[in-house]
N, C-alpha and C positions, 0 to 999 in steps of 0.2 A: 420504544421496544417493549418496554415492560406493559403499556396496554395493549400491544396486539397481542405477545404472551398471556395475560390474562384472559384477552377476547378467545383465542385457540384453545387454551386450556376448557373453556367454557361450550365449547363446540367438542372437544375431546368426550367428556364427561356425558355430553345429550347422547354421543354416539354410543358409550359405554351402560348407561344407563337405556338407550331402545335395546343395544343386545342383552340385555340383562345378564351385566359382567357380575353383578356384586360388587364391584369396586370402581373408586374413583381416585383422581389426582388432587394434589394438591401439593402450592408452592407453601417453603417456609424455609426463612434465611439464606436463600440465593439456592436454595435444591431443592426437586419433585420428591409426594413421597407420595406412594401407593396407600389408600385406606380400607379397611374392608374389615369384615368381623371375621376371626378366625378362632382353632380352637387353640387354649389357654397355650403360652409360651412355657417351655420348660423353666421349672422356679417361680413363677407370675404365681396370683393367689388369685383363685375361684371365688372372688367375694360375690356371686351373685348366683351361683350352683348351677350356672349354665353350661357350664363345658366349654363355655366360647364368651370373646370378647372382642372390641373392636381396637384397633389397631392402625399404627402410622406406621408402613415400611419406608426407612429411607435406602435407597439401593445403591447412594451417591450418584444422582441422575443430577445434572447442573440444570436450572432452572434457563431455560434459550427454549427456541424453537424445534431446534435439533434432539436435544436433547425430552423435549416434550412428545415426539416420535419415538426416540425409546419407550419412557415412562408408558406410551400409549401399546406400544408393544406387551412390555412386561405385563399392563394390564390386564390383558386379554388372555395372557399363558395363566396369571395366577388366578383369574377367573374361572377358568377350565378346568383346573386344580379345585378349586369347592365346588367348582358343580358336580365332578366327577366325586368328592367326598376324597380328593386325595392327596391334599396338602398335606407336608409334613416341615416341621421348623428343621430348617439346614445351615448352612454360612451361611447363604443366599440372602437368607430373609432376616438372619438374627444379626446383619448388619456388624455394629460396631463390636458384639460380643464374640464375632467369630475370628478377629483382628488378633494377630499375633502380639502379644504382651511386650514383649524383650523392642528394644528400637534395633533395629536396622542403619548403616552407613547412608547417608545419600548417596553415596555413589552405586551401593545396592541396589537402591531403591529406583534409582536412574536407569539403571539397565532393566528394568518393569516396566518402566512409565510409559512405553507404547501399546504395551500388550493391557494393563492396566486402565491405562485413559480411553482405548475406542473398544475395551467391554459397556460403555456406559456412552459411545457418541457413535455415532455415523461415521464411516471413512468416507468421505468426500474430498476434494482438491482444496477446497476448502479449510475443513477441517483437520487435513493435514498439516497444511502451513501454517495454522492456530496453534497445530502442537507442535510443530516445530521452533516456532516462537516462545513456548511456554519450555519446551525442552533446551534448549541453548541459552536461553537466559539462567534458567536455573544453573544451568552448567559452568555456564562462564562466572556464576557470581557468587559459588557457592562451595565449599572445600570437600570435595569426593570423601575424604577421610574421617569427616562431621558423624556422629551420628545424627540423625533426623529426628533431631528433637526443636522445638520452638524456639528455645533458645536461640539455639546454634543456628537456626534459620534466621530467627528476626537481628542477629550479632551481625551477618552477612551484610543481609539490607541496610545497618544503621551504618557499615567502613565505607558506602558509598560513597563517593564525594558528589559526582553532577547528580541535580534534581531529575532530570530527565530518563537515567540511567537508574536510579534509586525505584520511581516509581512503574519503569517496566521490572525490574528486576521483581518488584511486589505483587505485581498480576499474576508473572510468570510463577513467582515459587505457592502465590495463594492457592492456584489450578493447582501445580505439584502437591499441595500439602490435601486438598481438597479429594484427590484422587486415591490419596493414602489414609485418610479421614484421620489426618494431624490436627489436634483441635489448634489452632493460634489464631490470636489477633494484630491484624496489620490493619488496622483503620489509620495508624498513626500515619499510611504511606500511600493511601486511599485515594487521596484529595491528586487530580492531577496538576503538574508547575504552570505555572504561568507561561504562555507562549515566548518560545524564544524568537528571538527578530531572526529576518530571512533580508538576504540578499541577493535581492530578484535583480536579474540582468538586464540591462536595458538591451535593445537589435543590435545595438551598437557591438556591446561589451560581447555579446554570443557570439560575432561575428570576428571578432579582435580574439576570442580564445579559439577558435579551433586552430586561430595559424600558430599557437603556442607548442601546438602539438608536432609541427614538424619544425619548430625553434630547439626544440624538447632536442632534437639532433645533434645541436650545435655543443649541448651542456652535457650530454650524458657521457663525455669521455671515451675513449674505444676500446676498452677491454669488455666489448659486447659481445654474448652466447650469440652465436648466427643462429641458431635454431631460435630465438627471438628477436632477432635485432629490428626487424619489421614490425612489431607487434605493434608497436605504437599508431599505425594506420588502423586496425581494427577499433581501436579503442577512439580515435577521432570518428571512426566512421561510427560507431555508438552514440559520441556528443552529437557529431550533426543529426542520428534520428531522434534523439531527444530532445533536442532543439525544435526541428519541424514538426512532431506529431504530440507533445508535449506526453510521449509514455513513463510508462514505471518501468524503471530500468528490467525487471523481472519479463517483462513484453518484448523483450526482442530476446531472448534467449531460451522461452518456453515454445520448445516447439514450432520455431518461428517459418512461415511459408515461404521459401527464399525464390522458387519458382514462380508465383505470383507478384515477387517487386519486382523481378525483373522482365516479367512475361510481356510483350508489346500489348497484347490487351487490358494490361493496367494502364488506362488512360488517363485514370483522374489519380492517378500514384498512393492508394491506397494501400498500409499494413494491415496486414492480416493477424488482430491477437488471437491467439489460440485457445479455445473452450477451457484449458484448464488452467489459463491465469484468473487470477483475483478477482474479477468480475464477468465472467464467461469472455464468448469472443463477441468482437467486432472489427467494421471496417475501419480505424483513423483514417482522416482525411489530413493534410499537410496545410499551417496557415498560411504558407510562404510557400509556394511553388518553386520561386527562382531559388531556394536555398537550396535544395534537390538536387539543381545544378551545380549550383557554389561548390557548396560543399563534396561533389562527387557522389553522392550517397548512393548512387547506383551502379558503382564500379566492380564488376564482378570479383576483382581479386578482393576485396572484402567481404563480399559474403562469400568467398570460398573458405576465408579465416576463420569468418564465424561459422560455418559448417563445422572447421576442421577445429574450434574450440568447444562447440558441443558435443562433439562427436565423443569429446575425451572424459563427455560427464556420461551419466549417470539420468536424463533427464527428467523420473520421477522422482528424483531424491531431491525435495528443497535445499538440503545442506552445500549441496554440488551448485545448484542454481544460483545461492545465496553468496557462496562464493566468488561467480561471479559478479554477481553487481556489487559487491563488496569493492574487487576489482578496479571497477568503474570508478567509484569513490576515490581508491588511490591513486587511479590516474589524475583527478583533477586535481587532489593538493601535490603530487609528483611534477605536473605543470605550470602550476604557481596560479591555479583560478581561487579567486575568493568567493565565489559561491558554488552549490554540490549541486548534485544533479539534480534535484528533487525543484530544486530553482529553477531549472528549465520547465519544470513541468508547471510550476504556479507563473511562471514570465509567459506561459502558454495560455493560461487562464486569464490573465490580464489583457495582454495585447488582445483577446478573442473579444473582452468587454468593451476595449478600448475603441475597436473597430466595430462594432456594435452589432456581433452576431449574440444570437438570442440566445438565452441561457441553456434553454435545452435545447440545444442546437452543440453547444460547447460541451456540457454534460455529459451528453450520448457522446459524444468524441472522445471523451478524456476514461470514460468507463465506470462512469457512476451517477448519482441520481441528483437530480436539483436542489435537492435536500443539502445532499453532502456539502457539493457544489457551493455553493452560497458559503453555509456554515463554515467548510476549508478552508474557503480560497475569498472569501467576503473581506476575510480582520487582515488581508494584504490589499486589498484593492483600495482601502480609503489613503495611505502614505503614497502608495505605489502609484494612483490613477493624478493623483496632486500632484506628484513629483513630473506624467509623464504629459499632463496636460499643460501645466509648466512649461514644460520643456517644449515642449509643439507648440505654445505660445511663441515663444522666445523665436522660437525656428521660424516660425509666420511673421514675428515681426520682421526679423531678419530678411525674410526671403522681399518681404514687401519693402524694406527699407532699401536691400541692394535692388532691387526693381525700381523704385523709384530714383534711385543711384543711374541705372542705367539707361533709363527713360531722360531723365537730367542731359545727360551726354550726347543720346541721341537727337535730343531737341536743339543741340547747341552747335551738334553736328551738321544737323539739317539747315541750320542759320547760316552756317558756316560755308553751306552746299549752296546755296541760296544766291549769299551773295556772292558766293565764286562763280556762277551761272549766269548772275547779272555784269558782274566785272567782262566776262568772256562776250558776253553779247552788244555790250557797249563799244569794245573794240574792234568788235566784228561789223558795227554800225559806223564803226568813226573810218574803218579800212575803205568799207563800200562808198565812202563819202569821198 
């Protein structure tokens, strides 16, 4: 990422330089900063009697691609300004010195952090759930009450207990503190943990949990709200699409086409994800056709639930969205599965290798690039592909050993047949005699 960033920035600059901006970009320490000769900064010292000097503006622009489309914007407005001879030092430009002295609560500062973080990024669907991400961690992990000092930020980070939780928590408050140009260092929490192990489902085990979810019946006791006492069929009917199409739980709930699963023109039983989940849209395909059936997954009183569950969000607000696949999560440990959903989606990626569809062929289905592909879902395939070729061994010996079992019997049958055909004709020889 950091050399196509560089290669654009480079491409930025030729364009900036043919329109004779006067200015260019440039990265340093993970943020763009605007350069250009301007006249002297109030307090700076004329040591060269020119009236002008050259200069880094940093605007807290994050150094991405996104963000390199601001910097390219900004560049061009403050270009316009010295040609026109009408630059003047504002907040704007004087950067950190226009930063209010006294600290601020986080939880102050939280209630900015939108208006704040996309004066310097792109709204995109994207980039909203980037900062959704970076705003609910900080939130969850962090004491409203705190002032917003380093301290009290990195004290947060260190009560962490899981490594997992510790190192999102340090992304999310780095963007927070980046946004408010909090100087801290967190390299200490930089470094990401060691992958945790995944427990990927074999057909088997996916096919043994969804009947958990109407077992789920037997255990729940009956002092159940009738305005949910159903629910539980929504929420199976979520594992079997994430079973078949191996999505991100966020993919059946954004904006999902409920008219085209079920329309008779879906012949090849394709979901529809919606342009503004995480990877634009596309069509899933299903690995398993016959689990469509199995499962029910096209039973209209389910997606009338999931209509009648989105209906009650909010459906541009990730936090509404996030809830529900949140959801989803509690369903599974609510029903006693030992793997989460996200299992489904890498048991998707397996079995697609294991049956030996091409990788971009799996890639494009899943909604991401071969890159990813590989890199995600690779450091499962070496345990998981052992274990399931194993196991399809073991089953072929099997299948070949009761085969040879049954061939055994039939041959002993046919001896059997044999000479009861001979016995019948010899007495039908001895009658006619």
């Amino acid at each position: 990422m950091r050399t196509k960033l560089l290669q654009e920035l480079e491409q930025v600059n030729l364009r900036l330089k043919s329109a004779k901006a006067k200015v260019t970009i440039r990265e340093s320490n993970g943020s763009l900063q605007l350069r250009a000769t301007l006249p002297i900064k109030p307090g700076d010292t004329d040591k060269n009697g020119t009236g002008r000097k050259q200069y880094n503006l940093s605007l807290n622009i994050p150094a991405n691609l996104d963000g390199l489309k601001t910097a390219e914007e900004e560049a061009y407005e403050l270009g316009k300004l010295i040609a026109r001879k009408t630059f003047e030092w504002n907040d704007k430009y004087l950067g950190n010195e226009a930063i209010k002295k006294e600290f601020q609560t986080i939880g102050e500062l939280l209630e900015k952090f939108e208006e704040e973080y996309f004066k310097t990024h792109k709204r995109t669907t994207k980039s909203e759930h980037t900062f959704f991400y970076y705003f609910s961690r900080t939130k969850r992990f962090t004491n409203p009450q705190d002032l917003a000092k380093p301290e009290n930020l990195i004290n947060s980070i260190a009560t962490i207990d899981k490594e997992w939780a510790r190192y999102n928590a340090a992304r999310a408050i780095s963007a927070f503190c980046l946004t408010f140009k909090i100087a801290i260092d967190l390299s200490q929490y930089a470094k990401m943990p060691e992958n945790n192990s995944r427990n990927i489902p074999t057909d088997i085990e996916i096919a043994a949990g969804i009947i958990k979810f109407a077992d789920y019946l037997n255990t729940r006791g009956h002092q159940v709200n009738q305005d949910v006492k159903d629910s539980w069929q929504l929420w199976r009917w979520t594992y079997g699409m994430l079973a078949v199409f191996g999505l991100r739980p966020r993919e059946l709930f954004v904006n999902p086409d409920i008219d085209w699963w079920l329309s008779q023109e879906n012949v090849d039983f394709t979901w529809k994800v919606h342009k503004d989940c995480k990877t634009g849209e596309r069509q899933a395909l299903p690995l398993y056709k016959q689990w469509i059936e199995a499962f029910d997954l096209r039973n209209p009183k389910y997606l009338e639930m999931l209509a009648t569950a989105i209906s009650k969000k909010d459906k541009n607000k990730h936090a509404e969205i996030t809830a529900l696949t949140q959801r989803v999560s509690w369903w599974f440990r609510k029903i006693g599965l030992d793997f989460k959903p996200y299992d489904l989606r890498h048991a998707w990626a397996i079995r697609a290798h294991i049956l030996g569809i091409p990788i971009k062929a799996a890639a494009d289905n899943l909604g991401h690039s071969v890159q990813v592909h590989t890199q995600t879902y690779q450091r499962w395939f070496s345990l998981d592909m052992r274990k399931l070729a194993i196991n399809q061994a073991l089953s072929k010996r099997d299948e070949v050993g009761f085969i040879r079992e049954e061939n055994g019997k039939l041959r002993m049958e046919n001896e059997r047949l044999k000479l009861e055909i001979e016995k019948l004709k010899m007495e039908w020889v001895y009658k006619r005699s």
